[in-house]
C-alpha positions in Angstrom: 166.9 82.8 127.1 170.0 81.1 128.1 170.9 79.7 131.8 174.1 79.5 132.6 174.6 76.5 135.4 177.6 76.7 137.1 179.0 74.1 139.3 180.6 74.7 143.0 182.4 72.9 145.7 180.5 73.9 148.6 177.0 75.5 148.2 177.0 77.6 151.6 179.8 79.0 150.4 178.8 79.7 147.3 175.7 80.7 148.0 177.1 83.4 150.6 179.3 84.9 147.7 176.7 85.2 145.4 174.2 86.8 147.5 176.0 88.6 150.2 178.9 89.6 147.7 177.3 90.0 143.9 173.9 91.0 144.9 172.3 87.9 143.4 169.0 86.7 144.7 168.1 83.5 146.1 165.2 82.4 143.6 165.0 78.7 145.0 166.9 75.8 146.5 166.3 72.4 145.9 165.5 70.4 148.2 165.5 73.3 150.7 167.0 71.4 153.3 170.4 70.8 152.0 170.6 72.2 148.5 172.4 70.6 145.4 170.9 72.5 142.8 169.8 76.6 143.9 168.1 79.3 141.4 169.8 82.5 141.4 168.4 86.2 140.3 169.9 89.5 139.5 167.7 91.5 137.7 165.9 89.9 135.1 169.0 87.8 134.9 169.1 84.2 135.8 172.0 81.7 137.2 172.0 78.0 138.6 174.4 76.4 140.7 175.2 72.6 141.0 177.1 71.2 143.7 179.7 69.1 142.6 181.8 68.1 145.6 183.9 66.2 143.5 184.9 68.6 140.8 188.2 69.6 142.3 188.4 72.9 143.6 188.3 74.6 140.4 185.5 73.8 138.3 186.6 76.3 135.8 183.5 77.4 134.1 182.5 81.4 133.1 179.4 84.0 132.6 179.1 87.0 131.1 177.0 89.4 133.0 176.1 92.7 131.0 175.7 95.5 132.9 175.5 99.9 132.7 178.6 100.8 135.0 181.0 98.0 135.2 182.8 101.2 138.0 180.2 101.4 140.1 179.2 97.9 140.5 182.8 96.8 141.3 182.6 99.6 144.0 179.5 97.8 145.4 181.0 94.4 145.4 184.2 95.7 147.4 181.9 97.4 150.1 180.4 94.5 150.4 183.7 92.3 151.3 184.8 91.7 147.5 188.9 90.0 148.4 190.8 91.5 145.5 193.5 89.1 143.9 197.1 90.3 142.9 197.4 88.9 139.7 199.9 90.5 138.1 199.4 88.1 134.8 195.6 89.4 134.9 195.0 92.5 135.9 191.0 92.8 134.8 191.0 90.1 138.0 192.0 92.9 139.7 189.6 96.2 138.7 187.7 97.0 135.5 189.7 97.6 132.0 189.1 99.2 129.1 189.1 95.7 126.3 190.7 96.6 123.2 187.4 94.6 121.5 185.3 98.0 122.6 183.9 96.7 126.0 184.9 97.6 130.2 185.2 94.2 132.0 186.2 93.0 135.2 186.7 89.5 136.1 185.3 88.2 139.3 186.1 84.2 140.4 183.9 82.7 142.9 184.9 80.5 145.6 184.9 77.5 143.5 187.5 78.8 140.4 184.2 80.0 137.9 184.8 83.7 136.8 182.1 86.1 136.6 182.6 88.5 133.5 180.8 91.9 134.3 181.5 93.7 131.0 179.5 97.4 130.0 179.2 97.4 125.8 
């Protein structure tokens, strides 16, 4: 098992996003009080988050997250306050694509520049 540790700018934020946003669970947070380093869950899926306040605003790192219906998730994460970019140059940023390597993606960035890949195989 591999995972991923993703560093962020501001963990109340990014803790918010994750959980409020993505669905993820709140496994722990370390030390509770003021976390630097916080366990997530989705599933039987795992994800940890470093805060770096000094990694500039985009820390630039990615995760693929497999799941059954890339549609219906992206659905959920828009109900549940998902802000949509315009990026013209990208436009899986902007709702999921048929990949010409076989896959559906869509390419969320968190509040701290990472990008979340939820691709259905």
């Amino acid at each position: 098992m591999l995972i991923p540790i993703l560093n962020v700018q501001d963990m109340t934020e990014a803790i918010s996003f994750y959980t409020r946003i993505l669905d993820f669970q709140l496994a722990f947070a370390w030390p509770e009080e003021a976390p630097i380093h916080v366990g997530l869950t989705r599933g039987t899926d795992e994800m940890h988050l470093a805060l770096k306040p000094d990694a500039g605003r985009h820390a630039q790192c990615s995760a693929m997250v497999l799941c059954d219906d890339v549609d219906a998730l992206f659905a959920d994460f828009r109900a549940r306050g998902l802000t949509i970019p315009a990026r013209p140059e990208s436009p899986v940023h902007e709702a999921p694509l048929d990949q010409s390597w076989g896959t559906r993606e869509v390419y969320i960035d968190d509040p701290s520049g990472n990008t979340l890949i939820f691709q259905q195989r």
